[in-house]
C-alpha positions as CSV (number, residue, x, y, z in Angstrom):
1,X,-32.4,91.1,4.7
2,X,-30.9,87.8,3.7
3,X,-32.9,85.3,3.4
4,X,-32.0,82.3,6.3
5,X,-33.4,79.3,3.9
6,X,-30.9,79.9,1.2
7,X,-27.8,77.8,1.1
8,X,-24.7,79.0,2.5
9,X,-22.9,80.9,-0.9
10,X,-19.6,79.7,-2.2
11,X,-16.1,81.4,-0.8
12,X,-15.5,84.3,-3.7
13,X,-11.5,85.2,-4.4
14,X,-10.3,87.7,-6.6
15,X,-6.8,86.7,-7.5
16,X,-5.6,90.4,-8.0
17,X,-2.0,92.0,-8.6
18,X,-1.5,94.9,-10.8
19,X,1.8,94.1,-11.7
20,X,1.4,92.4,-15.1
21,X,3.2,88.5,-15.8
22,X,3.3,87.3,-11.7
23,X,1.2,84.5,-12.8
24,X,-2.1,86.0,-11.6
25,X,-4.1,83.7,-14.0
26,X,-2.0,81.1,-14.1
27,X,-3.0,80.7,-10.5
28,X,-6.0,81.6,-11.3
29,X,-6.9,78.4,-13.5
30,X,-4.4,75.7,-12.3
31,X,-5.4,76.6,-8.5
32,X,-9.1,76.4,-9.8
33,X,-8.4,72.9,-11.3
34,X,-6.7,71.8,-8.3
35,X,-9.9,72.5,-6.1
36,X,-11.8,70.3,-8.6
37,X,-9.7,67.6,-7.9
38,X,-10.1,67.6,-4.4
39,X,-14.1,67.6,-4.7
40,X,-14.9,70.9,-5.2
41,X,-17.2,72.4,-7.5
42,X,-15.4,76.1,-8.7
43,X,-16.3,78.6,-11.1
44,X,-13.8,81.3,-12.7
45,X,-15.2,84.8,-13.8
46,X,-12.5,85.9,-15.8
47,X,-12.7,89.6,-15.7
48,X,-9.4,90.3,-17.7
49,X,-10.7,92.2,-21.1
50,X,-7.4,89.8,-22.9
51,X,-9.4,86.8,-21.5
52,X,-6.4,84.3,-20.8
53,X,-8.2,82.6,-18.4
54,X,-10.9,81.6,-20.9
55,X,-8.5,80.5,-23.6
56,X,-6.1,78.9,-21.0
57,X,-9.6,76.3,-20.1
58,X,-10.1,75.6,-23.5
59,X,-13.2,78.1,-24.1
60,X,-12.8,79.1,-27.7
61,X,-13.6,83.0,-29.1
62,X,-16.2,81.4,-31.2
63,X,-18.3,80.0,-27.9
64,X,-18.0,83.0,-25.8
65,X,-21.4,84.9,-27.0
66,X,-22.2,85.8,-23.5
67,X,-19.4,86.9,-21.3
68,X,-18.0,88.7,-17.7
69,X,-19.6,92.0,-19.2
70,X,-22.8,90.8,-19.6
71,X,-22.7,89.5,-16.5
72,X,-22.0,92.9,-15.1
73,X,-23.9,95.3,-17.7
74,X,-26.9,92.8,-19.4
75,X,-29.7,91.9,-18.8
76,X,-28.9,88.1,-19.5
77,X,-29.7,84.4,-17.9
78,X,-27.0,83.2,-15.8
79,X,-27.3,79.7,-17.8
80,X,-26.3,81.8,-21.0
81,X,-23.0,83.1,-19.6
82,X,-22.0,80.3,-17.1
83,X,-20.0,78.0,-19.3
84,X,-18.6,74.1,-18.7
85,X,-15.3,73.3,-19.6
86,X,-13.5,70.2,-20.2
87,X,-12.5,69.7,-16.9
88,X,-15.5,68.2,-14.2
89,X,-17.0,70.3,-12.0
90,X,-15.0,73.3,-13.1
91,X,-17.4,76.4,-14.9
92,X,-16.1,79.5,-16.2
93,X,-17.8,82.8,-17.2
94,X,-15.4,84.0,-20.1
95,X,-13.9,87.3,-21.2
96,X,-13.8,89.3,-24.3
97,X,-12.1,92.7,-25.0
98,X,-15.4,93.8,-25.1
99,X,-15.2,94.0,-21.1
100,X,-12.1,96.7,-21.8
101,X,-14.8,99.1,-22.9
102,X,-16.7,98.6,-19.2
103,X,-14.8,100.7,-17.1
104,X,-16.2,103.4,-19.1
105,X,-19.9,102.1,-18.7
106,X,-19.7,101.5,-15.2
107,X,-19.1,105.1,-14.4
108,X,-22.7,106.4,-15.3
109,X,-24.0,103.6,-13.2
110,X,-24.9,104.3,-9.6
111,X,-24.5,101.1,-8.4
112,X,-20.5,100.4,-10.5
113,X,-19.0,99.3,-7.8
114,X,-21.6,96.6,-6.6
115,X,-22.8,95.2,-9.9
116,X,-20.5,92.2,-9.9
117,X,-21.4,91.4,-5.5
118,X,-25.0,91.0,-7.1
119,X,-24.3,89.3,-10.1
120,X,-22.7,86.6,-8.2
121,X,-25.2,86.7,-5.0
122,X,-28.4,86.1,-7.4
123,X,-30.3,83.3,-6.1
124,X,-30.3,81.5,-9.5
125,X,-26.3,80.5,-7.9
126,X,-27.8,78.4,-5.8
127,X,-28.3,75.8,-8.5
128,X,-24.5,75.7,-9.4
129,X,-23.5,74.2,-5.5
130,X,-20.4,76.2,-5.7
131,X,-17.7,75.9,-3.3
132,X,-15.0,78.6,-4.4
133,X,-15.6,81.6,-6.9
134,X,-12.5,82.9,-8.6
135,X,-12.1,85.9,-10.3
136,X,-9.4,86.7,-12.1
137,X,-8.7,90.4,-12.4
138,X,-7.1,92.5,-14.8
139,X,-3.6,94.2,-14.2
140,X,-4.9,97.2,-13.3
141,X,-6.4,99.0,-10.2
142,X,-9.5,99.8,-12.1
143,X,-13.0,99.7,-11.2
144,X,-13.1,96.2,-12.5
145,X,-10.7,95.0,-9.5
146,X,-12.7,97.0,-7.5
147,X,-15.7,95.2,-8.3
148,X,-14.0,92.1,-7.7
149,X,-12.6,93.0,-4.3
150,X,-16.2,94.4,-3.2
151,X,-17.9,91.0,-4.4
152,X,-15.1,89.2,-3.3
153,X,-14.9,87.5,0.5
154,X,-11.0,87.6,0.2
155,X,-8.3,88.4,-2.4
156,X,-5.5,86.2,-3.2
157,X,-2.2,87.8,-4.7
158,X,0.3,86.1,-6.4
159,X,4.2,87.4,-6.1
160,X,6.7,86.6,-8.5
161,X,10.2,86.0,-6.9
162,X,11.9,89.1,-8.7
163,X,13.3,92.1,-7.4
164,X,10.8,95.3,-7.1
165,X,7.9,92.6,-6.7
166,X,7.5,94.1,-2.8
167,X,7.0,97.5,-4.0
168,X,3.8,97.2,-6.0
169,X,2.2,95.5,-3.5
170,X,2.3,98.6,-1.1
171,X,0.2,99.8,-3.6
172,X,-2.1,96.8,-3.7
173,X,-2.6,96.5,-0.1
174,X,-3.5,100.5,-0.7
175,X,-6.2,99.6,-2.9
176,X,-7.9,96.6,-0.4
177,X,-8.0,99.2,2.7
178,X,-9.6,101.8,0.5
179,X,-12.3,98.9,-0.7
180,X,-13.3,97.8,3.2
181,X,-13.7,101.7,3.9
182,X,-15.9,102.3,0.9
183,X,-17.7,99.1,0.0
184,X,-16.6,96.2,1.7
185,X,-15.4,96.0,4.9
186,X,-14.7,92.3,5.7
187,X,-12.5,92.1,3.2
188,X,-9.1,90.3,4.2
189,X,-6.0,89.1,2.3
190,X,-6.2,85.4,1.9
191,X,-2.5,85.0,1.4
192,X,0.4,86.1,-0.6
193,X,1.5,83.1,-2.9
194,X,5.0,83.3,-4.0
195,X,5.4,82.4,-8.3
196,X,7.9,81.6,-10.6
197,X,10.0,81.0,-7.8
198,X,13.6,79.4,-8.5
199,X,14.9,77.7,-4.8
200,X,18.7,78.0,-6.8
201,X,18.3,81.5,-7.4
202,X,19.9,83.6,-4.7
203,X,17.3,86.5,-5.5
204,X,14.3,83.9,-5.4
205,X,15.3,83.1,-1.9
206,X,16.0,86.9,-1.0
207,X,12.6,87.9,-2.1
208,X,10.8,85.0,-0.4
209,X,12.6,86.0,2.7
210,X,11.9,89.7,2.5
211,X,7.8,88.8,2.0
212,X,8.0,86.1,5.0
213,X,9.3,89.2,7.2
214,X,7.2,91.8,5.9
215,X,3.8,89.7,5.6
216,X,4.4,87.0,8.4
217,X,1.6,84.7,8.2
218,X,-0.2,85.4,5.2
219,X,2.5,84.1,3.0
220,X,1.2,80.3,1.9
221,X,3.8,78.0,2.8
222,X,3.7,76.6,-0.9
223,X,5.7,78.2,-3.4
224,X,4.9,77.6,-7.2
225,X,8.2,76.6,-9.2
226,X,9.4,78.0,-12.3
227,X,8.2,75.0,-14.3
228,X,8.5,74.8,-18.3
229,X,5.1,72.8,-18.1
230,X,3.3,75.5,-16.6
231,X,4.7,78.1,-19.2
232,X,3.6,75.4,-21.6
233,X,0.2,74.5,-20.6
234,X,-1.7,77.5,-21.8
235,X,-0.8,77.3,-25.5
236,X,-2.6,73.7,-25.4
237,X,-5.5,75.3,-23.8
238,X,-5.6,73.6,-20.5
239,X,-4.1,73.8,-16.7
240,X,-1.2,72.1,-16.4
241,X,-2.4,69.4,-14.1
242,X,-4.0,68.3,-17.1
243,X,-1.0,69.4,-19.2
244,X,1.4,66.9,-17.5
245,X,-0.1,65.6,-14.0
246,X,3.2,65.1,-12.7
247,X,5.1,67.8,-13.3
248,X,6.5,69.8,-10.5
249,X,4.5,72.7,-11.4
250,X,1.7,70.7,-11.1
251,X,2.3,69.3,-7.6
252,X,2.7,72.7,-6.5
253,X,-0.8,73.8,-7.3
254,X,-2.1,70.9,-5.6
255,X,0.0,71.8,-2.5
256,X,-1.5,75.3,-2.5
257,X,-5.0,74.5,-3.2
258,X,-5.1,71.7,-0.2
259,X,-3.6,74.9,1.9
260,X,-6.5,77.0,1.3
261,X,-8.5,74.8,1.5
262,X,-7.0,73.7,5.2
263,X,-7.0,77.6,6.1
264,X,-10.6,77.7,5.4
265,X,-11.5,75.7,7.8
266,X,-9.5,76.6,10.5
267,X,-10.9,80.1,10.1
268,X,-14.4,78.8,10.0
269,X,-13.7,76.4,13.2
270,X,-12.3,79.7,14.8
């Protein structure tokens, strides 16, 4: 039974796609940074075993003793794998290819599918006042995504404007159906975001088109540019609204966070 004196949790996303390079965690960090800036308090679990979203907010391999697998498999203090970064009010629990190696643990345990939901519902959370959780999953439908989805209130999936992106999302959308069956079932899509998009490119706007009539709604209305900064911003070990605060990239994140953000609360005023 849950326990009525405990705060209301923080709104937990898995940021999932298996199709590798459609900017899952560059959305991941930049949309996490944008949240910040608008007065939230966010932490990324970066459950990709190459750990981009650790190295893309500055955590170096050197500082990352405790990680996303201890998390899930150790017996270890929340304090000793939640880690700041350089950005305020943003926290991070970072990756190592050591968490490529958990799939295979996971299996012998009973509970595999439900270690991450606990890990992030203890009530040692509470201290962090979290708004939004975001995990960013590997490129893979592995029981690591699944962990995330089952622990996860809604899953974000980024799109990249290319041709075939439609495709492995059928599978995707497979995969989410499957997870409210089994393990979680209030699980909803909290929106397709389209990436890399290029509003002079004839197939950009084609592809765009084809996911607004085959999604409807769940589309965000912000798209997220092909932008040199945001390409850039990683190898300088930051998101690019740090990077270069202007740049169109940028604005775009800012757009989509203030959109979730604005869904959010017309769900909850539903």
């Amino acid at each position: 039974m849950s326990d009525p004196s405990r705060p209301k949790g923080p709104k937990i996303i898995s940021v999932a796609n298996q199709k590798g390079g459609v900017g899952k965690t560059t959305t991941t960090i930049n949309l996490a940074a944008a949240l910040c800036e608008i007065g939230c308090r966010v932490l990324v679990v970066d459950l990709d075993p190459q750990g981009n979203a650790s190295t893309g907010l500055g955590i170096d391999m050197e500082d990352r003793t405790h990680t996303t697998y201890d998390l899930l498999l150790g017996d270890v203090a929340l304090k000793d794998v939640v880690l700041a970064t350089d950005l305020e009010d943003l926290m991070i629990v970072p990756a190592t290819v050591d968490l490529s190696s958990a799939d295979i643990e996971l299996i012998a345990n009973e509970k595999r599918s439900f270690l991450l939901h606990d890990a992030l519902r203890q009530t040692q959370m509470d201290s962090y006042a979290l708004d939004y959780i975001l995990i960013d999953c590997p490129p893979s439908l592995n029981l690591l995504t699944v962990n995330a989805m089952i622990a996860s209130h809604s899953v974000l999936v980024p799109l990249q404007s290319e041709f075939f992106a439609l495709e492995g999302l059928s599978q995707l959308m497979l995969t989410i159906r499957e997870v409210r069956q089994t393990g979680n079932p209030d699980l909803r899509i909290e929106g397709v975001v389209m990436t890399m998009h290029d509003g002079r490119n004839n197939l950009s706007q084609q592809v765009e088109q084809d996911a607004r009539d085959n999604l409807g709604d769940i589309v965000f209305k912000t798209r997220i540019p092909r932008n040199v900064r945001v390409s850039e911003a990683p190898s300088f070990a930051m998101p690019v609204l740090s990077y270069d605060s202007g740049s169109k990239g940028a604005v775009a994140y800012r757009e989509l966070a203030q959109e979730l953000v604005n869904n959010n609360k017309a769900v909850v005023g539903a």
